[in-house]
Each structure stands twice: as C-alpha cells, then as structure tokens.
C-alpha positions as CSV (number, residue, x, y, z in Angstrom):
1,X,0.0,0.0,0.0
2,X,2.8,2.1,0.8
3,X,4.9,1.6,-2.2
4,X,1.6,2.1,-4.2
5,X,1.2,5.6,-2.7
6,X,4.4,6.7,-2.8
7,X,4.1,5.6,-7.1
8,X,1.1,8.0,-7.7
9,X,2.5,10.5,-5.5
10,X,5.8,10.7,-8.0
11,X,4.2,10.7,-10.8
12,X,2.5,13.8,-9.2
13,X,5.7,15.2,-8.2
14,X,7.5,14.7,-11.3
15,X,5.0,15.8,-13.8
16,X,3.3,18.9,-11.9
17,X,5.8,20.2,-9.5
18,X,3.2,22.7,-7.8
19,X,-0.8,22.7,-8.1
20,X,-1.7,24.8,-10.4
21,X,-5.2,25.4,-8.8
22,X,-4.0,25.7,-5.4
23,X,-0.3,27.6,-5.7
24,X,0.5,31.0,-4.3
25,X,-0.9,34.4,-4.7
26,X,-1.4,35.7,-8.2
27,X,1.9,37.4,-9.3
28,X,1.4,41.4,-10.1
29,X,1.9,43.4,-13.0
30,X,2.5,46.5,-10.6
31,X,3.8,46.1,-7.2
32,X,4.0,49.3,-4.9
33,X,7.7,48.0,-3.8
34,X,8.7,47.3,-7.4
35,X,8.8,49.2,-10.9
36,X,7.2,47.1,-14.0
37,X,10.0,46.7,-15.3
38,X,11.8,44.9,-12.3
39,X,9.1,42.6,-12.3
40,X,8.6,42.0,-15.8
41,X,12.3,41.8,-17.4
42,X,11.9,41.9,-21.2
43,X,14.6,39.5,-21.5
44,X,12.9,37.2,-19.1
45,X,12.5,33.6,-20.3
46,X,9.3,32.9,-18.9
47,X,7.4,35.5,-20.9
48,X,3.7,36.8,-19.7
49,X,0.8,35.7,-21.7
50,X,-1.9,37.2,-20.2
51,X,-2.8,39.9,-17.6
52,X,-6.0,39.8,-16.1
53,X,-6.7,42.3,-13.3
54,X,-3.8,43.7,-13.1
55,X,-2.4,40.7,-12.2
56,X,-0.1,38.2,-14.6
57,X,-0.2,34.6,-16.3
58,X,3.2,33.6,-17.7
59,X,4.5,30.7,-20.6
60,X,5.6,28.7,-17.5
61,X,2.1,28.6,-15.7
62,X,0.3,27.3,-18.7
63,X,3.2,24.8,-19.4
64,X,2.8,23.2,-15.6
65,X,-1.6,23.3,-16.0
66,X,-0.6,20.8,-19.2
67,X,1.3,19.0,-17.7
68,X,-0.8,18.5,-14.4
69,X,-3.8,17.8,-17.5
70,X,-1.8,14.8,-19.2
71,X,-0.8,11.6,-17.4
72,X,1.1,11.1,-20.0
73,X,3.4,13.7,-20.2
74,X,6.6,14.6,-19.0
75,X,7.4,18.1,-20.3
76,X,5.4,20.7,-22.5
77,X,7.0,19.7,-25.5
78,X,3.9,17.9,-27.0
79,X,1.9,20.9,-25.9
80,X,0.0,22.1,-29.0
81,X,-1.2,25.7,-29.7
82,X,-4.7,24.3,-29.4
83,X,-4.1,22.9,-26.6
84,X,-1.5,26.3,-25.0
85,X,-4.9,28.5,-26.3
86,X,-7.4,26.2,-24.4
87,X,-5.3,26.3,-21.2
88,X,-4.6,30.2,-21.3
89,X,-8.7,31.0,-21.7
90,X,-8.7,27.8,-18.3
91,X,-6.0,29.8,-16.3
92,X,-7.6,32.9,-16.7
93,X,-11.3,32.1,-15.6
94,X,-9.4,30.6,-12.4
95,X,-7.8,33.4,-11.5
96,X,-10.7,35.9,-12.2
97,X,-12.5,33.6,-9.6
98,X,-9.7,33.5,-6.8
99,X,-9.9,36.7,-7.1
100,X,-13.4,37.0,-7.2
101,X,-13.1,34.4,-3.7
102,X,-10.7,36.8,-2.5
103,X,-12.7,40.1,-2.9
104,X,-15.4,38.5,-1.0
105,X,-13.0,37.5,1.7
106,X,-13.4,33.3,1.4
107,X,-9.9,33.3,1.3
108,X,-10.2,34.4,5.4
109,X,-12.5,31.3,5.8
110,X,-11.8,27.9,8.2
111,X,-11.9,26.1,5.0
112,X,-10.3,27.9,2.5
113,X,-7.3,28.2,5.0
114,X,-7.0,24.4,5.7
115,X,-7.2,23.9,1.8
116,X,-4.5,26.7,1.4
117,X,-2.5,24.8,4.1
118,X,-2.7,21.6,2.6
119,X,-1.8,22.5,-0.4
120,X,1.5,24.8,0.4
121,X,2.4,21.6,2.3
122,X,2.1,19.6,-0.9
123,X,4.0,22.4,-2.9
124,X,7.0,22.5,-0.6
125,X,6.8,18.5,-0.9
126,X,7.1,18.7,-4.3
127,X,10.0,21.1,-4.2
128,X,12.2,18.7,-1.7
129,X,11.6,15.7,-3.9
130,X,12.6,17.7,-7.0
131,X,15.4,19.0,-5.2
132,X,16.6,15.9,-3.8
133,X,16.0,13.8,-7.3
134,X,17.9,16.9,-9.3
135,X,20.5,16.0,-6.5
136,X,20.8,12.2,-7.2
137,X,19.6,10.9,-10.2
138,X,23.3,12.6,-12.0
139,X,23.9,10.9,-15.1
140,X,27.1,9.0,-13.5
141,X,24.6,6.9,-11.4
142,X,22.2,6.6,-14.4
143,X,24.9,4.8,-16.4
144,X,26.0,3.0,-13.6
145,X,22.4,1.4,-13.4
146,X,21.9,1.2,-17.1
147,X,25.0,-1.2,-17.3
148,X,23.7,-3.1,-14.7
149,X,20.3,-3.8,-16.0
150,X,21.7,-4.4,-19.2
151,X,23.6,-7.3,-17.8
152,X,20.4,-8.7,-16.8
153,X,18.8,-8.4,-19.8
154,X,18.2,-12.3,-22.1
155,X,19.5,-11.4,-25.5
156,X,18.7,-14.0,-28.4
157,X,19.5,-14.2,-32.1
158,X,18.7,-11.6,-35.1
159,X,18.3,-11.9,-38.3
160,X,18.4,-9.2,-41.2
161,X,16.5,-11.0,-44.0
162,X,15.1,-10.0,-47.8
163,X,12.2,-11.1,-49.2
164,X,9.9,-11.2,-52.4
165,X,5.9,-11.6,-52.8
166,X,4.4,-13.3,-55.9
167,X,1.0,-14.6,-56.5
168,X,1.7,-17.9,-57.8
169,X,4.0,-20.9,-57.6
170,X,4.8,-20.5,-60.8
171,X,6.0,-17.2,-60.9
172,X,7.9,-18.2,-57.4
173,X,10.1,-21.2,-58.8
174,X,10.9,-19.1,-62.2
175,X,12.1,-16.3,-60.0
176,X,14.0,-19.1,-57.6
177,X,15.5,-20.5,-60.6
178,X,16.9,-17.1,-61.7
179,X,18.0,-16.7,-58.1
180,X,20.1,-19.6,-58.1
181,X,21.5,-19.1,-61.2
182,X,22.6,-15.4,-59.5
183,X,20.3,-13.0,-60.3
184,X,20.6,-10.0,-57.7
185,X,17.9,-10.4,-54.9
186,X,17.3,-7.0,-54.0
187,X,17.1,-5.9,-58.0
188,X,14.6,-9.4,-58.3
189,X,12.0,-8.4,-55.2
190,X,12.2,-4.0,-56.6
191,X,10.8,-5.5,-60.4
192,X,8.4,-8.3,-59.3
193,X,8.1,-8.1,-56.1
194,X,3.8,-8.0,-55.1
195,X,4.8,-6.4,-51.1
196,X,4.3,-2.3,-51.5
197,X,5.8,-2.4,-48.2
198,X,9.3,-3.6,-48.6
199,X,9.6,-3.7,-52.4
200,X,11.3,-0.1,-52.9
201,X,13.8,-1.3,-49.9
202,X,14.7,-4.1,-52.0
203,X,12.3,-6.3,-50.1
204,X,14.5,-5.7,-47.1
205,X,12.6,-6.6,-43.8
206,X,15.1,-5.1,-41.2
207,X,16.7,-7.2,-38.6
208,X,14.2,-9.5,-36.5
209,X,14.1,-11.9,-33.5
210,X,12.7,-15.7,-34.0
211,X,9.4,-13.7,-32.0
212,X,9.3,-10.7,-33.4
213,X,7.7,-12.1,-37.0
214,X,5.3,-13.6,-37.8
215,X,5.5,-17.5,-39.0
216,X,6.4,-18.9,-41.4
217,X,8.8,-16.4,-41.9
218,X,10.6,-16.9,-38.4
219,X,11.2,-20.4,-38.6
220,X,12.4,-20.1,-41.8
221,X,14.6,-17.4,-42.0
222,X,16.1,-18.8,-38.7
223,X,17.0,-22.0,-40.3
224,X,18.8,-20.7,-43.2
225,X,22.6,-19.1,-42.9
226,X,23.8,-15.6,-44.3
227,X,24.0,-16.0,-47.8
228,X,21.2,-18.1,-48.2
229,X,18.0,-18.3,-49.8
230,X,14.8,-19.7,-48.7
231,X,12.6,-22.3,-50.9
232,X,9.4,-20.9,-51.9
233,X,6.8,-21.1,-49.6
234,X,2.9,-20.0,-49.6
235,X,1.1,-17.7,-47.0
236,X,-2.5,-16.3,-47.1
237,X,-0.6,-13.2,-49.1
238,X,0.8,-15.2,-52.0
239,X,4.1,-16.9,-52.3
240,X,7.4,-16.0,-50.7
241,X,11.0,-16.6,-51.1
242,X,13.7,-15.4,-48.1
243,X,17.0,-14.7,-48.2
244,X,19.1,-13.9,-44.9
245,X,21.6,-11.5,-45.4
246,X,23.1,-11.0,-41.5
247,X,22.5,-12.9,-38.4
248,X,24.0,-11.2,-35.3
249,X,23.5,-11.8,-31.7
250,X,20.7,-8.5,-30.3
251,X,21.8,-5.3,-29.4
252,X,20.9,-4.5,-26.1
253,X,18.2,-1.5,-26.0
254,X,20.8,2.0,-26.3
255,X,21.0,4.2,-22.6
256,X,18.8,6.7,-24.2
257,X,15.7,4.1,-24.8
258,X,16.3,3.1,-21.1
259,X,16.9,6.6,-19.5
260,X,13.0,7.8,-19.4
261,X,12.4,4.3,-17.3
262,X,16.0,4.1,-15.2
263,X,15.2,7.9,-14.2
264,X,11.3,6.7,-13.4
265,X,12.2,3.7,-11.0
266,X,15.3,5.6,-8.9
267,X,13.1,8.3,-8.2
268,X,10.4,5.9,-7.0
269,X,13.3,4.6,-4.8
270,X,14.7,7.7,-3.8
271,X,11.5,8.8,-2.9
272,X,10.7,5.5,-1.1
273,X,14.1,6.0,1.0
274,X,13.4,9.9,1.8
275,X,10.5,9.0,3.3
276,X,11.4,5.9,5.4
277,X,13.9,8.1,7.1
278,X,11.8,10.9,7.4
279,X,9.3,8.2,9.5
280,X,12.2,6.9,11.2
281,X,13.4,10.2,12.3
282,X,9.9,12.0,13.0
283,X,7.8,11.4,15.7
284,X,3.8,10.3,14.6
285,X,1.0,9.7,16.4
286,X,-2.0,8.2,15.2
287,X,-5.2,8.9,16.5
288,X,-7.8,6.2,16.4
289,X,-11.1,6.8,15.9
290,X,-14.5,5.5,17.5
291,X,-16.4,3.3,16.1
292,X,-19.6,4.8,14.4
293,X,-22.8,3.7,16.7
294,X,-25.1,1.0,14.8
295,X,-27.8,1.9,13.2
296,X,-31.1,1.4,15.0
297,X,-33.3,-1.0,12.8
298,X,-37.1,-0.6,13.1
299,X,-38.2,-4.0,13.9
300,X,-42.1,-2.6,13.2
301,X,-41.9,-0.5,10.2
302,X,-45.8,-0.9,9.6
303,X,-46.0,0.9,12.9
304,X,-44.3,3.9,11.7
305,X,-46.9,4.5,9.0
C-alpha cells in the first residue's frame, strides 16, 4: 500500500511540480515595492501571456496546468497551440475567480485556510523531492544502473533478411531458378516483387528476433545461414522466397531508450528512502477513531406509518 502511494505520488511530483489550482498568490503586473519593469524583465525567459486584473499569467504557468492535464506527459513539448490556447482561456477564468473568492474575503474562511494549508504543504513536498531527485539521479549513477540492468537483460539471435511476394508458384520457382543461377535479390524483389511495403527497400525486412515475425517467416529465415536463400513457400498473401543477409546476436536497448524508465524507477526509490527516514526520524502519532454507533433498525416499520 505504501509503495503504491508513494508511485502515484511521484508521478504527481515529477510531472506537476506545484498545483496549479492551489499555488500562491497571483503574481502582479505592478507592485508598490517594485517598478514594471523589475518585475517584468523583457529579456525574461518565462514571458507573460496574459494579464487579467492587473495581475499576470506567464509561458511557464500554462506549461505546468498541461502538464498536471496529461498523465502522460513529461514536459510541455507535445503541448500544442490548441491545446497552449485552451489552457490560457482555463487559467484565466481561475484566477478571475480567486480573485473573485478573495474580494469576498473566502480566502479568510476555516476552509479555505485548511485547503491553502494543505496544499502549500504539498507544494513545498514537491520542491524537496525535486530538489533531492535533481540531486541524485546525476547521469554518472544513471549509467551506472543502465549497465547493470543491461547485464540482466536475455538477449537472443537476429536476423536481417530480404524477401519477395508473388501470386503464384509459378512465378515463385521461375524467379527461384533465376535466383540460383545469381540473379541479384534486392534488384529481383524491386521489379516483381507484389509487397508495397518492402519492395522499394529491396524487399528488405530489417533485422528480427525468431518472436518478433510472424511465422512462417521466423522459422524459416532462422534456419537458413547468411548467404542463403529460402525455398518458396505460400502464405494467405501469395508466395514467398527469403533470403538472410546477417544474423548477429541483439543489441541490447541503447542508454537513451532506457533513460526515461532508469530515471522513473530511482526516483520511485529515492522517494521510497526519503521518506522511510523521514518516518524513522519524526515522531507520529495516530489517533484512532471510535467506532460509528449502529444503526437502529425498526423492527415494526408498519407501525411507523
């Protein structure tokens, strides 16, 4: 249970950073302790995109609300201008409302001020983890973990393998028989071949695992050497002839296609540690509560009428 809350609550942390319907006080075009233009460098890199009120919205708030808005993403880069637009018109109705709460003074109520509590708690949560994880998670440890979970990683056999399509055996032996007397098999499969898929490439399907085609192509092209070339065979698509031109033992997935994940996990374990010493170290007290009383049951609810 513990390990499952601590997982949501990075995925929080990592991809929001702060609520954006929660954070801090609005941040002020004019300030009666600072000019404009201290507030609002023009060189700044976190531009303003909208001012409502006197008050400001800036590139940087609109980037964390789509980020908070998609599970799925890490960073604003797949933020589209639909989607910056949308979230703009979102950010400004919620601040004309704050401050709309705040002109009618709901901001001084019991309520709002254990809402406002709660969340500044989770917003100087977030900033501890980020610091911490900014703090660990250095791309020294990274590799270091990389090289370890690549060692643990099963790798089988490849093959790189060609191959042509025609619609009948006829047309596959003639084409075999040219083959074997050394006809060029990329040249063959670009002319006749029937695959649109693979045909411009010379009918070249890539390298492939034993499990990562589909049969009878893996068995095949598994039991023929470099060099060689396939006897025709027939699928629901017409027939085929292979020919392997590599085999190879697999390349272990490349640091970048691991990164994303190695970075995802040692959070979750940094995060796991942080707090396990934080419980050690702090001093809790739960507080249990009474049991609700039963509810009485009317034994006579003809009575009652």
């Amino acid at each position: 249970m513990i390990k499952s809350w601590l997982f949501r609550a990075l995925s929080v942390l990592l991809m929001v950073g702060v609520l954006a319907a929660c954070g801090p006080q609005p941040r002020l075009a004019e300030d009666e302790d600072a000019p404009v233009e201290d507030i609002l460098s023009p060189d700044e890199a976190d531009p303003v995109v909208a001012r409502v009120n006197g008050t400001v919205i800036r590139r940087s708030d609109v980037e964390r609300e789509f980020i908070a808005q998609d599970d799925d993403a890490l960073d604003a880069t797949t933020m589209t201008p639909e989607d910056f637009d949308r979230i703009r018109e979102e950010l400004i109705d919620q601040r004309l409302l704050a401050m709309e709460a705040r002109a009618r003074g709901l901001h001084q109520s019991e309520e709002a001020r254990r809402r406002m509590a709660q969340a500044q708690e989770r917003i100087l949560g977030n900033v501890l983890v980020d610091e911490v994880l900014d703090e660990a998670a250095d791309e020294a440890t990274l590799r270091r973990i990389y090289e370890e979970q690549i060692r643990l990683i099963s790798l089988g056999d490849e093959v790189r393998a060609r191959h042509l399509q025609v619609s009948t055996r006829e047309e596959a032996d003639a084409a075999k028989a040219l083959l074997d007397e050394g006809a060029d098999f990329a040249t063959m499969a670009v002319g006749i071949s029937l695959d649109a898929a693979t045909r411009l490439e010379g009918g070249d399907l890539g390298y492939f695992t034993r499990a990562g085609i589909s049969e009878p192509y893996g068995t095949i092209a598994f039991n023929l050497s470099p060099g060689e070339i396939s006897e025709p065979f027939e699928t629901a698509f017409g027939w085929h002839i292979l020919k392997v031109e590599d085999r190879r033992r697999q390349p272990p997935p490349s640091f970048e296609t691991l990164r994303p994940n190695i970075v995802r996990y040692y959070s979750f374990d940094q995060l796991e540690a942080l707090i396990d010493s934080l419980r050690e170290g702090g001093t809790i007290e739960r507080v249990e509560l009474p049991d609700p009383a039963p509810e009485e049951i009317d034994e006579n609810p003809e009575d009652a009428e």
